[in-house]
ZADO-1210 file (C-alpha; in nm, 4 decimals, padded with zeros to 6 digits):
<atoms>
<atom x="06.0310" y="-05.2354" z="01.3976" code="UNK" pos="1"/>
<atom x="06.1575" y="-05.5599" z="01.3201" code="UNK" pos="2"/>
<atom x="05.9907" y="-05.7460" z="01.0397" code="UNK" pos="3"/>
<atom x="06.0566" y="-06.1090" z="00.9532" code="UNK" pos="4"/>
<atom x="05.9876" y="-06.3032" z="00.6445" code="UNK" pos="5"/>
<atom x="05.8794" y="-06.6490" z="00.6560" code="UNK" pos="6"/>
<atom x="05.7779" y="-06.9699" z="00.4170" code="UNK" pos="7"/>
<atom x="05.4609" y="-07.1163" z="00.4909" code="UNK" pos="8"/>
<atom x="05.4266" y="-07.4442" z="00.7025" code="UNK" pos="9"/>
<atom x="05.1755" y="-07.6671" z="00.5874" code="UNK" pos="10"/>
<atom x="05.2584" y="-07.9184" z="00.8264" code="UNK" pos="11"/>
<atom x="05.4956" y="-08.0328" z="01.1010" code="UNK" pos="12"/>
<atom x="05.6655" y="-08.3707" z="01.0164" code="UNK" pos="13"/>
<atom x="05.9030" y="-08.5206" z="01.2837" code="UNK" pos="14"/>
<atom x="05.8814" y="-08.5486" z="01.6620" code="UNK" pos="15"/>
<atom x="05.6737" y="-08.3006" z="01.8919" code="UNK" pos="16"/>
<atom x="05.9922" y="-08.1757" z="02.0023" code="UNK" pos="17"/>
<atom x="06.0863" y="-08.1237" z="01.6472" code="UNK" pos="18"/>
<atom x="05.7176" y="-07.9127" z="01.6165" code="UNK" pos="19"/>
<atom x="05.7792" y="-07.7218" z="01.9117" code="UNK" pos="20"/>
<atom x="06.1040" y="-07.5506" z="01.8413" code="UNK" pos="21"/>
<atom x="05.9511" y="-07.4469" z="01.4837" code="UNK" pos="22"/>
<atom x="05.6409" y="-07.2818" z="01.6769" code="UNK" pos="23"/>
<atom x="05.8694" y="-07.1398" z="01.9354" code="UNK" pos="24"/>
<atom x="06.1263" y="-06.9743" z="01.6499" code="UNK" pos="25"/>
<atom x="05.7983" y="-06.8168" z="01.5185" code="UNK" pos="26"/>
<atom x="05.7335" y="-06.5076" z="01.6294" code="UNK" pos="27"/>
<atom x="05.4531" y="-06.2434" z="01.5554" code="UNK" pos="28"/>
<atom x="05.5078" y="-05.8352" z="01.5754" code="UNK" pos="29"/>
<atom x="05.2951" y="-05.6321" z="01.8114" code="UNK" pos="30"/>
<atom x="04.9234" y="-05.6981" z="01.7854" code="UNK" pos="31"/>
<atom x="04.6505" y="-05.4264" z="01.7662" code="UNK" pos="32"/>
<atom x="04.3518" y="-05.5970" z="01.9798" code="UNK" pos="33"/>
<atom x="04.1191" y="-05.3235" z="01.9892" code="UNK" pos="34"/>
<atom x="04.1403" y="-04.9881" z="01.7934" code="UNK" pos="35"/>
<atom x="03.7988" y="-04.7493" z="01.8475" code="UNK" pos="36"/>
<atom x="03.6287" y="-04.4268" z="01.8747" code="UNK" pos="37"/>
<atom x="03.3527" y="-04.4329" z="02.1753" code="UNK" pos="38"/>
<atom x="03.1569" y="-04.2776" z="02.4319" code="UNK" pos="39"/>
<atom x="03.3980" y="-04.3799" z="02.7342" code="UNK" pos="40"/>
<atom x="03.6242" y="-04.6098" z="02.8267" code="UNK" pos="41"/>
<atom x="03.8613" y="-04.7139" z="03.1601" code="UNK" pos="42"/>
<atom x="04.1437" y="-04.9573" z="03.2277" code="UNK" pos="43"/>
<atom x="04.0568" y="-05.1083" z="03.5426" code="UNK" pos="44"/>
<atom x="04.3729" y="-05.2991" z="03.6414" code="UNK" pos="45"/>
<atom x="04.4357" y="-05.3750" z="03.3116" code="UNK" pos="46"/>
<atom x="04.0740" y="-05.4849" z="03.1987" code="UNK" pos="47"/>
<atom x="03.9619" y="-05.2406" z="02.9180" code="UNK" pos="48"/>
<atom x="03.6062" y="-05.1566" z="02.9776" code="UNK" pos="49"/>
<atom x="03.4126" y="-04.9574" z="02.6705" code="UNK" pos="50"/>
<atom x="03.0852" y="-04.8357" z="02.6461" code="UNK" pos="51"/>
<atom x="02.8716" y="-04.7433" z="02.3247" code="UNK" pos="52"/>
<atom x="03.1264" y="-04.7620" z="02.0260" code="UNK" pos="53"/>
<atom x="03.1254" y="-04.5688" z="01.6971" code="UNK" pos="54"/>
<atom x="03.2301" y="-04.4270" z="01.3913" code="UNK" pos="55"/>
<atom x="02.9610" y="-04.1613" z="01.2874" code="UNK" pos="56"/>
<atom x="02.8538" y="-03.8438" z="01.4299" code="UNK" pos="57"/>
<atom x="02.5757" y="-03.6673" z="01.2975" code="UNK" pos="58"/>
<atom x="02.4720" y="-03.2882" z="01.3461" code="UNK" pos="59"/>
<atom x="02.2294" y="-03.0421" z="01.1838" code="UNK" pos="60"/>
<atom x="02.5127" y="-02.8204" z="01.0694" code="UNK" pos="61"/>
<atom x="02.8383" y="-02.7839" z="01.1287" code="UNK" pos="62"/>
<atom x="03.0717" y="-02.6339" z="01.2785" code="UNK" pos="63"/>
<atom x="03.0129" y="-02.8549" z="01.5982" code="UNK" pos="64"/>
<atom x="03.1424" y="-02.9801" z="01.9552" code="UNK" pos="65"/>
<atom x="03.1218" y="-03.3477" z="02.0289" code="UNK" pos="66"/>
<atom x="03.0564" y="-03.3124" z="02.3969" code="UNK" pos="67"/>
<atom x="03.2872" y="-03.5890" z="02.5024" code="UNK" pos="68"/>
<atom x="03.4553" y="-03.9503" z="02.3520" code="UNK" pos="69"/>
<atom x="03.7437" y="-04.1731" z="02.4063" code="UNK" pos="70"/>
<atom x="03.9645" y="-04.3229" z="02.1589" code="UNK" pos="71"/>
<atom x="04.0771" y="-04.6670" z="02.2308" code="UNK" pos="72"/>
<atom x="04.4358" y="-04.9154" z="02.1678" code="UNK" pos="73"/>
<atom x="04.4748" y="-05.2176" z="02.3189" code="UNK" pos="74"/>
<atom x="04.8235" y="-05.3120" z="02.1840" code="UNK" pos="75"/>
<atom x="04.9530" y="-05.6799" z="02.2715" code="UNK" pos="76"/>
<atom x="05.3662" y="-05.7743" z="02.2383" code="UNK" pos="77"/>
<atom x="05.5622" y="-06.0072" z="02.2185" code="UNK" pos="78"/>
<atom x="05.8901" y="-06.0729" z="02.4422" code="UNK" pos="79"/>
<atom x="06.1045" y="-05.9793" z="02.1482" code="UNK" pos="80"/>
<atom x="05.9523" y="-05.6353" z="02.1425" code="UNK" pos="81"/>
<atom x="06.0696" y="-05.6097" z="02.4911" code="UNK" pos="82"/>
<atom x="06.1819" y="-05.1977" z="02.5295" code="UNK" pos="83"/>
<atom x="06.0715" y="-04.8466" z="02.4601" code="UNK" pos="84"/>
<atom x="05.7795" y="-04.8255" z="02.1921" code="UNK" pos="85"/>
<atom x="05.7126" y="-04.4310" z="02.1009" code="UNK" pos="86"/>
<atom x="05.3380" y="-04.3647" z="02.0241" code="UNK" pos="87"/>
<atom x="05.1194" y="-04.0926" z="01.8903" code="UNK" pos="88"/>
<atom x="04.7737" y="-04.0552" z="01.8688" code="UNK" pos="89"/>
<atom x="04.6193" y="-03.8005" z="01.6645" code="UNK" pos="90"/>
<atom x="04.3078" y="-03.6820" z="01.4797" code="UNK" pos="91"/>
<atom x="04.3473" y="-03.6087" z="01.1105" code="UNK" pos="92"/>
<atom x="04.1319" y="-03.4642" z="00.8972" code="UNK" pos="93"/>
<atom x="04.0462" y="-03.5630" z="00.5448" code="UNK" pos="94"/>
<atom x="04.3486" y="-03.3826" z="00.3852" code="UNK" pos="95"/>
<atom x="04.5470" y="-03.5224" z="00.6119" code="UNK" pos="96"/>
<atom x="04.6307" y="-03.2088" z="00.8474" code="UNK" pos="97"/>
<atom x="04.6823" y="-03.2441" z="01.1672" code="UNK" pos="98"/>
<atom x="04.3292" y="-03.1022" z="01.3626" code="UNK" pos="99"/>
<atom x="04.2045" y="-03.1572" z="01.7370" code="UNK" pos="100"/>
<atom x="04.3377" y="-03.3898" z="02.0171" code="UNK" pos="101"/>
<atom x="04.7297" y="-03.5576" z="01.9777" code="UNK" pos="102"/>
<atom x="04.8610" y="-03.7830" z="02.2745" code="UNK" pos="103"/>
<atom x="05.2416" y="-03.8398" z="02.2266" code="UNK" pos="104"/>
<atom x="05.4099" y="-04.1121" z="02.4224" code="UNK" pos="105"/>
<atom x="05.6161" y="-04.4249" z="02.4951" code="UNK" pos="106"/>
<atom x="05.5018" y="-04.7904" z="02.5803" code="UNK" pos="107"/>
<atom x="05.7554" y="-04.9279" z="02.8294" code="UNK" pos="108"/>
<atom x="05.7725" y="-05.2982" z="02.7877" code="UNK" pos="109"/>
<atom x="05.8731" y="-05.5262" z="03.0767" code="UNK" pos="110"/>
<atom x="05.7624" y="-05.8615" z="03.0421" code="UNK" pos="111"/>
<atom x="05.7256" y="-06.0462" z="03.3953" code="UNK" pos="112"/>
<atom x="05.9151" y="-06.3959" z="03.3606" code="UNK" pos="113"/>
<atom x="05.5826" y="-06.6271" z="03.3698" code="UNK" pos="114"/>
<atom x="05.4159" y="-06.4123" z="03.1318" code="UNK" pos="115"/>
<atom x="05.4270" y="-06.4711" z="02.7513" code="UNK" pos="116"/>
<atom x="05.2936" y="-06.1661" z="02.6272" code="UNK" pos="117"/>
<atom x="05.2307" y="-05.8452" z="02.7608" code="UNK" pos="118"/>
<atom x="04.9594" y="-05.5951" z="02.6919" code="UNK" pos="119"/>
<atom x="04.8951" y="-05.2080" z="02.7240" code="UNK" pos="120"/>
<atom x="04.5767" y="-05.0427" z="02.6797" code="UNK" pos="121"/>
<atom x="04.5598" y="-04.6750" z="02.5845" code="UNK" pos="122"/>
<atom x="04.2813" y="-04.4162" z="02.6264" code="UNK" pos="123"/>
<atom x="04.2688" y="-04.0906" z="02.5103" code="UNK" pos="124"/>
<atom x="04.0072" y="-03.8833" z="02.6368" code="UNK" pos="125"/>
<atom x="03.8408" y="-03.5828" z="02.4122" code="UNK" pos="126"/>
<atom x="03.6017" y="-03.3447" z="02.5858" code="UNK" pos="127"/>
<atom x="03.4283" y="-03.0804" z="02.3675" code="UNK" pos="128"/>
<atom x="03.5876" y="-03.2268" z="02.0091" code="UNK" pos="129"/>
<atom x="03.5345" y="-02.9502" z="01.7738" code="UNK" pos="130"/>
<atom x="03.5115" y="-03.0524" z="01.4335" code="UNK" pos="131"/>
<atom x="03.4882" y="-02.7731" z="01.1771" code="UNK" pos="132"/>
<atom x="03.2949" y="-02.9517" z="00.8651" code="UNK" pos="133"/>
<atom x="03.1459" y="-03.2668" z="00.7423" code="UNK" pos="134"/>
<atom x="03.3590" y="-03.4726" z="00.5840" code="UNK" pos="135"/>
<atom x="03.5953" y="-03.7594" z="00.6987" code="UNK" pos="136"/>
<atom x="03.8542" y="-03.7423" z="00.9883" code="UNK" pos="137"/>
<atom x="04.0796" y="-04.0150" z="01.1146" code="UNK" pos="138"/>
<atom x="04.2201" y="-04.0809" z="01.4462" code="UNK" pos="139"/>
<atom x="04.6076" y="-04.2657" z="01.3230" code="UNK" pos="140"/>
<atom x="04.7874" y="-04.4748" z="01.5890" code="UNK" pos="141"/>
<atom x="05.1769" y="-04.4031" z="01.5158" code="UNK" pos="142"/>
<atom x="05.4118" y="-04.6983" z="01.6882" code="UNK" pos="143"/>
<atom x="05.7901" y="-04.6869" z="01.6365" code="UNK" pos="144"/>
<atom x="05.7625" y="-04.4419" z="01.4096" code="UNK" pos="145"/>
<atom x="05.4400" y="-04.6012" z="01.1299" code="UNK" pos="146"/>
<atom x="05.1506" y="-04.5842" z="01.1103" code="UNK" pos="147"/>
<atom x="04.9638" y="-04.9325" z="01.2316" code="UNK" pos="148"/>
<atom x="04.5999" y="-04.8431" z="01.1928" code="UNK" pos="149"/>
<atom x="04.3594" y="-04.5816" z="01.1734" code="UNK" pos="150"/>
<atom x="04.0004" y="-04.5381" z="01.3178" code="UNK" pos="151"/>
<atom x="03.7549" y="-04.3251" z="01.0629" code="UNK" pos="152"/>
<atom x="03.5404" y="-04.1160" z="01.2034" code="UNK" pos="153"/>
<atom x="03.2351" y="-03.9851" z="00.9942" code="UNK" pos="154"/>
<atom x="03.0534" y="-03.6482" z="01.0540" code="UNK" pos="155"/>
<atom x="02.7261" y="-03.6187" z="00.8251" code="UNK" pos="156"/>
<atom x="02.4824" y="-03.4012" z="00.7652" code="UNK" pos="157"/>
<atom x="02.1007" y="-03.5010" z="00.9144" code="UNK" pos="158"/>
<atom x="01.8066" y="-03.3657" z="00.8474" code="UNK" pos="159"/>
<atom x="01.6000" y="-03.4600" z="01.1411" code="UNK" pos="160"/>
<atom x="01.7579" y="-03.6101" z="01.4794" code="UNK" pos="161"/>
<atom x="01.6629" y="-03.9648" z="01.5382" code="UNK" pos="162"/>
<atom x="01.4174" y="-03.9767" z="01.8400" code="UNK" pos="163"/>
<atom x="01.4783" y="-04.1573" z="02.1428" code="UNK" pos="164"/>
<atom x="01.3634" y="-04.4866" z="02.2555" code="UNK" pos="165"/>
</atoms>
């Protein structure tokens, strides 16, 4: 991952020209544009469609099944991350043991010449998540190796199941 360190601009003095090249010798790292846990979701030619996001299930008892969810990246990057990018997803539990679904894969980056950026959506699909125990789990996004975010995922206790509309 490359990292790079720079002082704050305040302001541009000088030409445009002058402006531009600064902007242009800026660059940012990948960008994490959407990160979520929720009842479905589809790339349609690139357009990320989600329906009903969340971050709490809850259940008379546990053990339970979650009948079915999606967790949901949409990573954005930049021409100088042009290459390979190695990902995992993975559901963690509150000890931070591995439990559940893991998708392991790369991100192939190929930038087309009139585009500046290019983004990749990915979707993993859970049917019948089986979560042991309330508590606190975590699906973790691994890019290159760290860790770049981490979507919580709360399983609680109810007493009574709220009733429908």
């Amino acid at each position: 991952m490359k990292t790079v360190s720079m002082p704050f601009m305040a302001s541009f003095a000088g030409s445009s020209a002058d402006s531009s090249a600064r902007l242009n010798s800026i660059f940012i790292t990948m960008q994490i544009e959407a990160c979520l846990i929720c009842d479905s979701a589809s790339d349609y030619h690139g357009k990320l469609c989600i329906l009903g996001a969340f971050d709490s299930i809850g259940a008379h008892q546990a053990p339970l099944v979650h009948p079915h969810c999606a967790t949901v990246v949409r990573l954005r990057f930049e021409r100088s991350e042009e290459g390979k990018h190695p990902f995992r997803l993975i559901l963690i539990d509150q000890d931070g043991r591995p439990h559940g679904p893991r998708i392991d894969g790369e991100v192939n980056v190929v930038f087309n010449p009139e585009h500046e950026t290019v983004v990749t959506n990915l979707i993993l699909n859970v049917n019948g998540l089986q979560l042991p125990r309330f508590g606190v789990f975590h699906f973790d996004l691994i890019v290159d190796g760290s860790l770049k975010a981490r979507m919580p995922l709360y399983v609680r206790q109810v007493n009574q199941m709220p009733k429908a509309a």
